[in-house]
C-alpha positions as CSV (number, residue, x, y, z in Angstrom):
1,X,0.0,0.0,0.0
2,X,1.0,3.3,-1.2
3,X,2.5,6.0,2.1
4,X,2.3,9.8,2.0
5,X,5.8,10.0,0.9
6,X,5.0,8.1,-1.6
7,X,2.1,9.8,-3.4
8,X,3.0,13.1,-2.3
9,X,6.0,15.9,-2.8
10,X,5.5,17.0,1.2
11,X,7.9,20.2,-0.2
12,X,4.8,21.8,-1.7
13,X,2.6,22.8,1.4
14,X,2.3,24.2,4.8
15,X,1.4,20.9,6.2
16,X,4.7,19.0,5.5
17,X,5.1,18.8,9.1
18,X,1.6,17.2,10.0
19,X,1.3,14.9,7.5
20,X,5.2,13.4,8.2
21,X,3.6,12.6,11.3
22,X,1.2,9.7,9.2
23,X,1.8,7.0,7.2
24,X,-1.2,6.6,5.2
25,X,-3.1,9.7,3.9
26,X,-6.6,9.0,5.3
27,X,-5.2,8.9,9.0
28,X,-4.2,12.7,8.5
29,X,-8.1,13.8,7.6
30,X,-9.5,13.6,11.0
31,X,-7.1,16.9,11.9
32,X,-7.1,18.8,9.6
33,X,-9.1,21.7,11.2
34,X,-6.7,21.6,14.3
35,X,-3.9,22.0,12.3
36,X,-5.4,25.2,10.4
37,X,-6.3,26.6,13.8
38,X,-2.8,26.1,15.1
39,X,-0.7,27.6,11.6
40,X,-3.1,30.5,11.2
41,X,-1.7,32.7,13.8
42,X,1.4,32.1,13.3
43,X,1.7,33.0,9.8
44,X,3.1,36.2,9.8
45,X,2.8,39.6,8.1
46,X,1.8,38.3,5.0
47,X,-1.8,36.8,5.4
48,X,-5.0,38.7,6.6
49,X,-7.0,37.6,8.7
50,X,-10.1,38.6,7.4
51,X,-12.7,37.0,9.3
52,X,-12.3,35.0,12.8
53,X,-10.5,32.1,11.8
54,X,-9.9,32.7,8.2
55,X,-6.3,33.4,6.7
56,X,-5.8,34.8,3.2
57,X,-2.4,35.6,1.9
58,X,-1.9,39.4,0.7
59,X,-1.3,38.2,-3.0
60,X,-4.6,35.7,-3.0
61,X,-7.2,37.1,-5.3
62,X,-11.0,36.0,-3.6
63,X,-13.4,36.9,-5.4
64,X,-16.8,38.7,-3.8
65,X,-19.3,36.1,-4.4
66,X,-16.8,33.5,-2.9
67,X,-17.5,32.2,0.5
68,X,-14.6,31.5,3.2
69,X,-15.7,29.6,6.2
70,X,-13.7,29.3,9.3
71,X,-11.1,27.6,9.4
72,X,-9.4,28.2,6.1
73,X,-5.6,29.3,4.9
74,X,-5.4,31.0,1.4
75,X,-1.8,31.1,-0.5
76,X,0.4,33.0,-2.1
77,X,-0.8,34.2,-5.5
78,X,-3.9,31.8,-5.6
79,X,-7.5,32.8,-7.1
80,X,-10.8,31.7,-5.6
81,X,-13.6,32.5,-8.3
82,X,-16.8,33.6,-8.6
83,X,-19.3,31.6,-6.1
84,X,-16.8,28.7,-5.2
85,X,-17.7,27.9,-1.5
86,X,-15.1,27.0,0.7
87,X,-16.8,25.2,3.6
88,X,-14.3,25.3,5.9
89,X,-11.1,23.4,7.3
90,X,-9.3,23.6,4.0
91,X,-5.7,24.5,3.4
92,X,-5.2,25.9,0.1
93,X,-2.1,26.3,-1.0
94,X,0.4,28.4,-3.3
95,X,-0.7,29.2,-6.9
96,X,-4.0,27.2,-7.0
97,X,-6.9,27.6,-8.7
98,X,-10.4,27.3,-6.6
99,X,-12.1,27.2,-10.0
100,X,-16.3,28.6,-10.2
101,X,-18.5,27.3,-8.0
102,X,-16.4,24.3,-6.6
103,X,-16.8,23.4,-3.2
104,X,-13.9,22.5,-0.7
105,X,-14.3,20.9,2.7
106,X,-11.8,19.2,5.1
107,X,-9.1,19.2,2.9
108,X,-5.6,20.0,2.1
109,X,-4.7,21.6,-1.5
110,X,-1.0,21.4,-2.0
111,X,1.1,24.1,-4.3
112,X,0.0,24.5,-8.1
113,X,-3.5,22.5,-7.7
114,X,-6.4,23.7,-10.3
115,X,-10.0,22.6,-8.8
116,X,-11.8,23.5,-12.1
117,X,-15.7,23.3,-12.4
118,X,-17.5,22.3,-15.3
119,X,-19.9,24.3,-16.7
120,X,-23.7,22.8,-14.8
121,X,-22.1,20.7,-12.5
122,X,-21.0,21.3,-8.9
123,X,-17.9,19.4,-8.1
124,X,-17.4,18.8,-4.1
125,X,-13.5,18.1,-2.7
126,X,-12.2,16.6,0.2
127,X,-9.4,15.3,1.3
128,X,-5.8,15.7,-0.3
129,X,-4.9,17.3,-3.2
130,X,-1.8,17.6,-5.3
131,X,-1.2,18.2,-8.7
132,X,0.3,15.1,-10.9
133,X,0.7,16.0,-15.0
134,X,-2.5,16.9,-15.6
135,X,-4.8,15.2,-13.4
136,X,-5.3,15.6,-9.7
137,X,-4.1,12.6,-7.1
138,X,-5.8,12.9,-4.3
139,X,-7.2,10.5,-1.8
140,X,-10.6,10.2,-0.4
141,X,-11.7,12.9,-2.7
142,X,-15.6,12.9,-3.1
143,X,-17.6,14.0,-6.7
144,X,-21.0,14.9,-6.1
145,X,-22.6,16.2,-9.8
146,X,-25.7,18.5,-9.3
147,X,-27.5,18.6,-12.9
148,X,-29.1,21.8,-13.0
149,X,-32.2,20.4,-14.3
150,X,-30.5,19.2,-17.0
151,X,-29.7,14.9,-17.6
């Protein structure tokens, strides 16, 4: 069976330290919202904290019909589009893409990771997240589809 060093490039997020503590990447889910709570306020100069709880770095672009709930880290230079809803306890990390209307719970995005949505359908994340060529590799990530009254 597959360990966390071995599906992910620990180099690429804030959470290197965490999830070296695991050997398999479910056992790291369960705290994920205690390790947000402990890295946001220590984080420095460069990240807001906008609302209780919620961390965005100076260089993050949100945009105003996104929603950040508490807890929640935003990196360097990443964009949260129009109407993506970011449920809370998510670690997003440097130079992502939290693409329109996608919906993040739980879960750790490492560096460079696109969440795109396509058009009429709602796609739901959790767990963890790292870019690999051009698919995502992630573990325990849910899909849920929400037609739009459409088949």
């Amino acid at each position: 069976m597959y360990t966390i060093t071995d599906l992910y490039d620990l180099d690429h997020t804030l959470a290197k330290e965490y999830l070296q503590g695991f050997t398999y990447p479910w056992e790291a889910l369960k705290g994920i919202k205690d390790l947000i709570l402990s890295l946001g306020p220590a984080l420095g100069d460069e990240y807001e904290e906008v609302s209780e709880n919620v961390w965005v770095h100076k260089t993050a672009k949100v945009f105003p019909s996104a929603y950040l709930g508490a807890p929640c880290i935003i990196g360097p230079r990443t964009e949260v589009r129009h109407c993506a809803f970011i449920r809370g306890s998510a670690l997003v990390g440097a130079d992502c893409v939290v693409g329109n209307s996608v919906e993040l719970k739980n879960v750790i995005l490492f560096d460079h990771v696109q969440t795109p949505a396509l058009q009429l359908r709602r796609r739901f994340h959790s767990g963890l997240l790292q870019p690999y060529g051009r698919r995502l590799h992630h573990v325990q990530c849910e899909e849920r589809q929400a037609s739009r009254g459409r088949p």
